[in-house]
N, C-alpha and C positions, 0 to 999 in steps of 0.2 A: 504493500500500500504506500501512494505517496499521498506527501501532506502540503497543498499549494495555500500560503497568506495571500488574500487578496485587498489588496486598498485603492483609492482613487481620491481623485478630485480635491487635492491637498490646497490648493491655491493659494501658495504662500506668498507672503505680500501683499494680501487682500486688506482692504479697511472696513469699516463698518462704523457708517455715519461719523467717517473720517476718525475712527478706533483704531490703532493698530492692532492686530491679531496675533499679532507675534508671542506673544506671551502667554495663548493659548495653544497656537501653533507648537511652541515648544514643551506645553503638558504634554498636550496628547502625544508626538512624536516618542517622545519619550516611554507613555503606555504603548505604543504600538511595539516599541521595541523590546518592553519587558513580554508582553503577550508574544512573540515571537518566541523568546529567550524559554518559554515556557511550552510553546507547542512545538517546536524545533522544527521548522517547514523547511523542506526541501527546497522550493523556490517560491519568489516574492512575484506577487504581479499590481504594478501599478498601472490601473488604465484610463492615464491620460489626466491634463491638468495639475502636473504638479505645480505650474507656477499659476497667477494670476493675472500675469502680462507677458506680452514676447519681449518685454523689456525688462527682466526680474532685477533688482537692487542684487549688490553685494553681497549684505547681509542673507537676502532669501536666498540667494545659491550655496552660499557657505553652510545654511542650516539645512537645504536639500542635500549634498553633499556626506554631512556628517552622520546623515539620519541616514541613508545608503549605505553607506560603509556600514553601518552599525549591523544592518540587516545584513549586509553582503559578507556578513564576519559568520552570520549563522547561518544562512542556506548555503548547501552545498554547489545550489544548482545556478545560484545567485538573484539577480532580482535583474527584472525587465520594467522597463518606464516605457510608457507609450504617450508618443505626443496628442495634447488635446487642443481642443480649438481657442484654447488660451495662452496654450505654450508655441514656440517658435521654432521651426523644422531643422532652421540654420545653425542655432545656438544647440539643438542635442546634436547636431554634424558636429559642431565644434568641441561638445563632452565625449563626443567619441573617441577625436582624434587626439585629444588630449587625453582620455582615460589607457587608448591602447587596444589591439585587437586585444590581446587576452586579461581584460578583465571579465569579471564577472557581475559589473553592472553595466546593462546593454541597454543603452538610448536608440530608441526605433523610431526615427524621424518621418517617415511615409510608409506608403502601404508599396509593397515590394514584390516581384515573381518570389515563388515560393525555394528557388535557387541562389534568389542573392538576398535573402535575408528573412524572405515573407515566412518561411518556415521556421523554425528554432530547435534545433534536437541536442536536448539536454538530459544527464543521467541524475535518476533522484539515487539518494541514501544506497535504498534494495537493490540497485540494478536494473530496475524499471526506466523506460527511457520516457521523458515527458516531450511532446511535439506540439509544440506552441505555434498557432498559425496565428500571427499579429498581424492587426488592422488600425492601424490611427486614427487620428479623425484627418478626412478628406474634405476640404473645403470646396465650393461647388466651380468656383472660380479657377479650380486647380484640376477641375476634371478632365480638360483637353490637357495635350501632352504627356497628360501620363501613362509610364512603358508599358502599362502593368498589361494592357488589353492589346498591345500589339501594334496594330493599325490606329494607332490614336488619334490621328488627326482626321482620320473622318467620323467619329463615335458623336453620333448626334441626336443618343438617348436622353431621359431624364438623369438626374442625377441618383434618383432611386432605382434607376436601370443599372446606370454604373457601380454603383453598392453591391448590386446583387450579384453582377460577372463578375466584382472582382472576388467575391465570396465563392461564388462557382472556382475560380483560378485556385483556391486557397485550397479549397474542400479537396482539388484535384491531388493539389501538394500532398496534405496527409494519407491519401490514400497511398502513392508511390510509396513503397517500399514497409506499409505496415507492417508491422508485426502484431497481432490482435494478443497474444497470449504475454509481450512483454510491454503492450506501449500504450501510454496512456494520452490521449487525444484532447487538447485544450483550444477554445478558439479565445482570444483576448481583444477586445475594441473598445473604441471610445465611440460610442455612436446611440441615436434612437432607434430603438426599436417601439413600434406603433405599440400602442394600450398599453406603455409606462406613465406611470403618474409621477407627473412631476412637482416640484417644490415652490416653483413659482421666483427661485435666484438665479435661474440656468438662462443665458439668453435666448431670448424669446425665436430669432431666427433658426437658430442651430435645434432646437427640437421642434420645428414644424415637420408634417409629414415632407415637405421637400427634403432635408437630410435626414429619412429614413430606411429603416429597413422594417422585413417581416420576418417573423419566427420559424416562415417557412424555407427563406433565404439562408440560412445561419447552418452551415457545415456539422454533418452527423458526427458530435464529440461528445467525451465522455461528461465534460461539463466547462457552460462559454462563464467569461468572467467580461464582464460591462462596465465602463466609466462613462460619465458624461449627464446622467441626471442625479441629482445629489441626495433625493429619497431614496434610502436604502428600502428591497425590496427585492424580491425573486424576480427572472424574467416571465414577462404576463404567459399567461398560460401551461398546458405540461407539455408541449413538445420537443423543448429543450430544457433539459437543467443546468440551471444561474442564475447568477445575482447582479444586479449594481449595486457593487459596494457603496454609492455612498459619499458623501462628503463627509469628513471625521471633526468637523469641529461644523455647526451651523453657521452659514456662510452672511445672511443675514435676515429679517424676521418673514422671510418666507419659508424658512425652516425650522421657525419656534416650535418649540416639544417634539420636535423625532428625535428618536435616540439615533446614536450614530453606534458604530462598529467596524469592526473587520470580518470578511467574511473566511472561513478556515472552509478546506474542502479539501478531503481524504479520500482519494479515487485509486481503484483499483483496476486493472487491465478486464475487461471484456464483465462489468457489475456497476452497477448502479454507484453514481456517487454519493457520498455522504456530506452534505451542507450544516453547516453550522453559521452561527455568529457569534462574535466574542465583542461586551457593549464597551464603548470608550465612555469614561465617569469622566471623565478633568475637560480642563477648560473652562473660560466661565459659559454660563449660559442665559440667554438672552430673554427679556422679561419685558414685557409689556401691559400697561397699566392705564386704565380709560376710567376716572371717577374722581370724586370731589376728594377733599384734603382730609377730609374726616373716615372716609374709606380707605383711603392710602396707609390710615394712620395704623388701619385693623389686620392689615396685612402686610405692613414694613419689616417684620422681625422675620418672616419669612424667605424676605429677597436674597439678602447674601451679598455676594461677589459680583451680584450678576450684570451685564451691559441692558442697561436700564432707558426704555422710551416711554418718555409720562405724559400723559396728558390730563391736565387736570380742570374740571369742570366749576365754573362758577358763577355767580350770581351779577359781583360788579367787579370791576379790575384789581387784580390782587397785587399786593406792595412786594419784592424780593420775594416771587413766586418759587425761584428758582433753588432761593438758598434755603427757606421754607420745605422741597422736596431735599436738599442735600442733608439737611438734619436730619430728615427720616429714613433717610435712605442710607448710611455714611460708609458702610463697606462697596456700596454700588458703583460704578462708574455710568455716569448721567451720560447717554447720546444725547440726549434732546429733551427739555423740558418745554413741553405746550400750552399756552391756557385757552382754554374752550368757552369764552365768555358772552354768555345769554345776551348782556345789556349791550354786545358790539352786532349785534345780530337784530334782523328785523324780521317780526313771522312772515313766512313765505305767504304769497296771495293762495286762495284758493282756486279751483276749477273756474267755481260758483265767480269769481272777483274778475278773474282774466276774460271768462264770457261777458261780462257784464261793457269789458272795453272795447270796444269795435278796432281798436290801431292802441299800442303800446306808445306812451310819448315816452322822452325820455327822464324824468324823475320816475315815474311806474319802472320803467329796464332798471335802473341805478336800484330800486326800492328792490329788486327781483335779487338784483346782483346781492346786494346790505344781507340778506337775509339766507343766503348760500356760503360768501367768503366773510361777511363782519366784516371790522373795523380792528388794526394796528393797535389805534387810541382812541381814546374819547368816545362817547353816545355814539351810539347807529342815529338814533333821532338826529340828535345837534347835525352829527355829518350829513344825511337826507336833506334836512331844514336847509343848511349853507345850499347844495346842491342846486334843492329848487330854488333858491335866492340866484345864485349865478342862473341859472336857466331861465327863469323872470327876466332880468336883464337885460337878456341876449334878444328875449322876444319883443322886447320895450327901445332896444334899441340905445339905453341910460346906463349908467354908472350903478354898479350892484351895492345897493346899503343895509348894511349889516347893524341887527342891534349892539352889537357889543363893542361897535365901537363909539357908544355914548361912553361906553365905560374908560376910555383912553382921556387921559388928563397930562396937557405935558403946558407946566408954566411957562414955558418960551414964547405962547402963543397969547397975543394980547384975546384980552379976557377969558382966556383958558378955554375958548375954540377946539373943537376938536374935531369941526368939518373938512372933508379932504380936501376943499381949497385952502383954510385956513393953517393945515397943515404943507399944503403945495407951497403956500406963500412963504411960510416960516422955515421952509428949506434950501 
């Protein structure tokens, strides 16, 4: 039996409501390596997304780097990274050529004939041979020219066409030269497959059914391993067994409350695989909070560490709103403090209000608007009141007068005038 770790979608470097992650990043890393040190995996499969830009800092490569090696010290068979559509094809060419043909962590920059790379035949622990057919992710724009189908420059299918030859190409790979009683058959990618539920932090382009595939597309292996939607989760349906692993830290509040993990998978030559998940505890985790101050107050002791977005609900404008949540909150880290206040807001019109208008003027649109986004400062009323005053104006064709400014008193003006000529003249 071999024992394959599978992780993804690390995306170091990632912010979160301009958070650094880093120091979350560096728990979990760290639990991934002790759960390693613990299940003793033959080989490591990350698929795709280790970084979060094709332009990673320093720092996120040094701390990819260390966490590799870490892993690359326990599998024998070592650890494969597959690029995602956040990582850059150039820069794993360049970890290649600087790691060396014979290491044993293998950056797979594209998807490849299954002779110059597309396949992987690595031996686990037993003597069982594992044959990895990697797929990266294929950008749509990247789909002419490449070698992979031959004739490339006339290939003027979909891009879900192309997915599926080159998965045809791959399937073809593993079959040459199987050995059913010693070898055990993996397919690894960074891609959608149709009926995955996603998280809602995954760009929105890269999982539409255009860069997809189907479950019926996917090469007869003993079991595929997925990166690229960040809800951990089996592949939809039983016709193939896998998982996407998963993003291991929540990437941000479109992944509040899933648990993350690694997924462990124990496969045996010509037997059913065995799937597990092993949960990641560390990091902080993300908390979100909609209610007035006195609600906040009932459930502060329970927050923690956690990266914290509050919005708090109130009546009239709240004084040091902010520092108000930071007292209750004091091991939290605040993204964002909101206040949600009733008196910058105007009730929306009814059905019953807008029929009653034959043509919207514009204080009614502005009164529309007041009552959706509120007011920065000050009264919804006051700001409408000024509004229709400038709009009077405009219709009169006169100078817009405002009561408050009876309220202006400036002694430089003989008899303490405070009409805008009187003012015009004393300037």
């Amino acid at each position: 039996m071999a024992t394959i770790l599978h992780t993804s979608d690390t995306h170091l470097d990632v912010l979160t409501y301009n958070e650094s992650r880093a120091p979350d990043h560096d728990e979990v890393l760290a639990e991934t390596v002790e759960i390693a040190r613990q299940v003793k995996p033959d080989l490591v499969l990350h698929t795709g997304d280790l970084f979060h830009s094709v332009r990673p800092s320093t720092e996120a490569m040094q701390r990819a780097f260390a966490w590799l090696q870490e892993l690359e010290a326990i599998a024998p068979a070592g650890v494969i990274v597959e690029c995602g559509n956040h990582d850059s094809p150039n820069l794993f060419r360049l970890f290649t050529k600087i790691l060396g043909e014979d290491s044993r962590i293998r950056f797979i920059d594209k998807a490849r004939l299954p002779r110059d790379g597309g396949i992987l035949d690595l031996a686990a622990r037993n003597g069982e041979r594992l044959r990895v057919a990697s797929l990266p992710f294929v950008h749509a724009n990247r789909v002419l020219g490449e070698e992979i189908l031959g004739d490339a420059g006339r290939w003027t299918g979909s891009y879900a066409d192309y997915i599926h030859r080159v998965e045809e190409v791959l399937a073809g790979g593993l079959k040459e030269g199987y050995d059913p009683p010693h070898d055990v058959l993996i397919f690894a990618a960074h891609l959608h497959v149709a009926g995955a539920k996603f998280s809602r932090s995954e760009r929105p382009l890269h999982i539409s059914e255009i860069y997809g595939t189907t479950l019926e597309a996917l090469p007869v292996v003993n079991f595929a391993a997925f990166g690229h939607i960040h809800r951990p989760q089996p592949l939809p349906g039983t016709l193939v067994t896998g998982e996407y692993a998963g993003s291991p830290i929540p990437i941000d509040f479109g992944e509040e409350g899933e648990e993350k993990s690694v997924v462990i998978y124990e496969a045996t030559p010509q037997a059913p695989t065995k799937v597990s998940r092993v949960p990641l505890r560390r990091g902080r985790p993300l908390w979100r909070f909609t209610g007035t101050l006195d609600e906040l107050r009932t459930c502060a002791s329970s927050v923690g560490k956690a990266l914290a977005l509050v919005i708090v609900r109130t009546t009239e404008p709240a004084v040091d709103l902010s520092d108000h949540v930071r007292e209750l909150l004091p091991a939290a880290t605040l993204l964002q403090v909101v206040e949600e206040c009733s008196s910058r807001k105007l009730q929306a019109l009814t059905r019953a209000d807008a029929a009653a208008t034959e043509e919207l003027d514009f204080t009614t649109m502005f009164a529309e608007f007041l009552s959706q986004r509120g007011t920065r400062v000050g009264s919804a009323d006051r700001v409408l009141k000024a509004f229709k005053t400038l709009v009077e104006a405009v219709g009169d064709e006169g100078p817009p007068t405002f009561a408050e400014e009876t309220l202006l008193v400036d002694s430089t003006v003989d008899g303490g005038s405070t009409s805008p000529e009187a003012l015009g003249a004393a300037s």
